[in-house]
C-alpha positions as CSV (number, residue, x, y, z in Angstrom):
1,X,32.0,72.3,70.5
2,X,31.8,76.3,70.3
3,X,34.3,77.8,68.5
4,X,35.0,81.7,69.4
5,X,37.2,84.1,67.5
6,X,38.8,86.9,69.1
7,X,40.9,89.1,67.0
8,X,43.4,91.8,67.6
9,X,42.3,95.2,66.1
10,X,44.5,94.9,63.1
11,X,43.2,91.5,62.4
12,X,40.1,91.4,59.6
13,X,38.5,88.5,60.8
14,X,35.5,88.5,58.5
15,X,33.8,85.1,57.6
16,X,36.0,84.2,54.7
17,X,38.6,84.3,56.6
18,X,37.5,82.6,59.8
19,X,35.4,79.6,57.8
20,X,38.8,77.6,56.5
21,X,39.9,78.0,60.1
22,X,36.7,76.9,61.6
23,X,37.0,73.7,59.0
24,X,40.5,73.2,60.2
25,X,39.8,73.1,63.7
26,X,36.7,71.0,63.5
27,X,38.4,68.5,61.5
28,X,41.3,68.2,63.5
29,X,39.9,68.7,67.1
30,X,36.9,66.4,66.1
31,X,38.1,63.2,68.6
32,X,37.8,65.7,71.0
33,X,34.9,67.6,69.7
34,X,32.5,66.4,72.8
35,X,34.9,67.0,75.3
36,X,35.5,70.1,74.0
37,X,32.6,72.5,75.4
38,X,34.0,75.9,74.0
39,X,36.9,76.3,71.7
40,X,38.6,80.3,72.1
41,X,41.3,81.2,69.3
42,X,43.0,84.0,69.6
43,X,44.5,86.1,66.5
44,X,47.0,88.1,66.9
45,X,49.8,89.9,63.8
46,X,52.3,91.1,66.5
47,X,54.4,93.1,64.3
48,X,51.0,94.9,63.1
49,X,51.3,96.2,59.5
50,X,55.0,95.2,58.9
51,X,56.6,92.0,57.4
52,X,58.0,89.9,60.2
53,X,59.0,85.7,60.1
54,X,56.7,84.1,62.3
55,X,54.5,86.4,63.1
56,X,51.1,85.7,63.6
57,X,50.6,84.0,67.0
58,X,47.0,81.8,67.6
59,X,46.5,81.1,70.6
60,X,43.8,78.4,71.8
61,X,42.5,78.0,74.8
62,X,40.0,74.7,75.1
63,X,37.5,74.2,77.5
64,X,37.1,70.6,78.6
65,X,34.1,70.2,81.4
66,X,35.4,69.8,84.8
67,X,39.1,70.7,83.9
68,X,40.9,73.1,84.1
69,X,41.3,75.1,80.6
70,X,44.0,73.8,78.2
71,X,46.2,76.8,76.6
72,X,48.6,76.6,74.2
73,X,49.9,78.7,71.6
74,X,52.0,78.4,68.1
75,X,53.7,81.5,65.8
76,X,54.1,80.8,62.2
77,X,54.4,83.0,58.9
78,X,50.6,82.4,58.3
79,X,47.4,82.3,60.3
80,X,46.4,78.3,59.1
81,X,50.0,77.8,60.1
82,X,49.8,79.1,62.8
83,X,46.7,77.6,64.0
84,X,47.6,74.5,62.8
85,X,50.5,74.3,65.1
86,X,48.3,75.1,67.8
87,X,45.8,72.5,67.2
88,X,48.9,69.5,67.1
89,X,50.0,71.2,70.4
90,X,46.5,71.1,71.5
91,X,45.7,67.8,70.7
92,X,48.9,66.3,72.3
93,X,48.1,68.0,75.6
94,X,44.4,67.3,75.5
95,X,45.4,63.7,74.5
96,X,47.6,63.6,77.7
97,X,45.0,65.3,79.8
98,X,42.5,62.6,78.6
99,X,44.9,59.2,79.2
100,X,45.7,60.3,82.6
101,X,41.9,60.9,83.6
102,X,41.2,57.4,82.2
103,X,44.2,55.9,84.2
104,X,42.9,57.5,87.3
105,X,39.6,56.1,86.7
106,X,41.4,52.6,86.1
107,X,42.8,52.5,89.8
């Protein structure tokens, strides 16, 4: 699984900051880690320099081999929060993605 950043312009996205994230998402993701061909987060602080509840917004967008990619997108006062609520929304929609492919298969 590739994992890709891409970070607004008023995001600092230098190693330091992206390794905890990269560890988070490989932990988390790892059932799906060979399904998983790419991984793109996206960063975003959408109220730029200013204080603001809930907002940072990641955005993931998975790329399963032969599907369709999975999108799904979480704001939260932090970027781990944020991308942690992404990867739980990720996971349950990959995990539903998955059990209907095997049930089709089944038939």
């Amino acid at each position: 699984m590739t994992i890709q950043f891409d970070t607004a312009h008023n995001v600092k996205a230098n190693e330091e900051f992206k390794a905890p994230l990269i560890a988070l998402l490989s932990d988390k993701l790892n059932r799906f880690s060979h399904q998983i061909t790419k991984l793109e987060v996206h960063l975003s602080d959408e109220n730029g320099n200013k204080d603001g509840l809930n907002d940072k917004r990641c955005l993931l967008e998975a790329h399963v081999q032969g599907l369709q990619p999975t999108v799904v997108k979480n704001h939260a006062p932090s970027y781990e929060q944020a991308v942690g609520g992404a990867i739980d929304k990720l996971k349950g929609s990959l995990h539903s993605t998955m059990g209907r492919l095997v049930d089709h298969h089944k038939q």
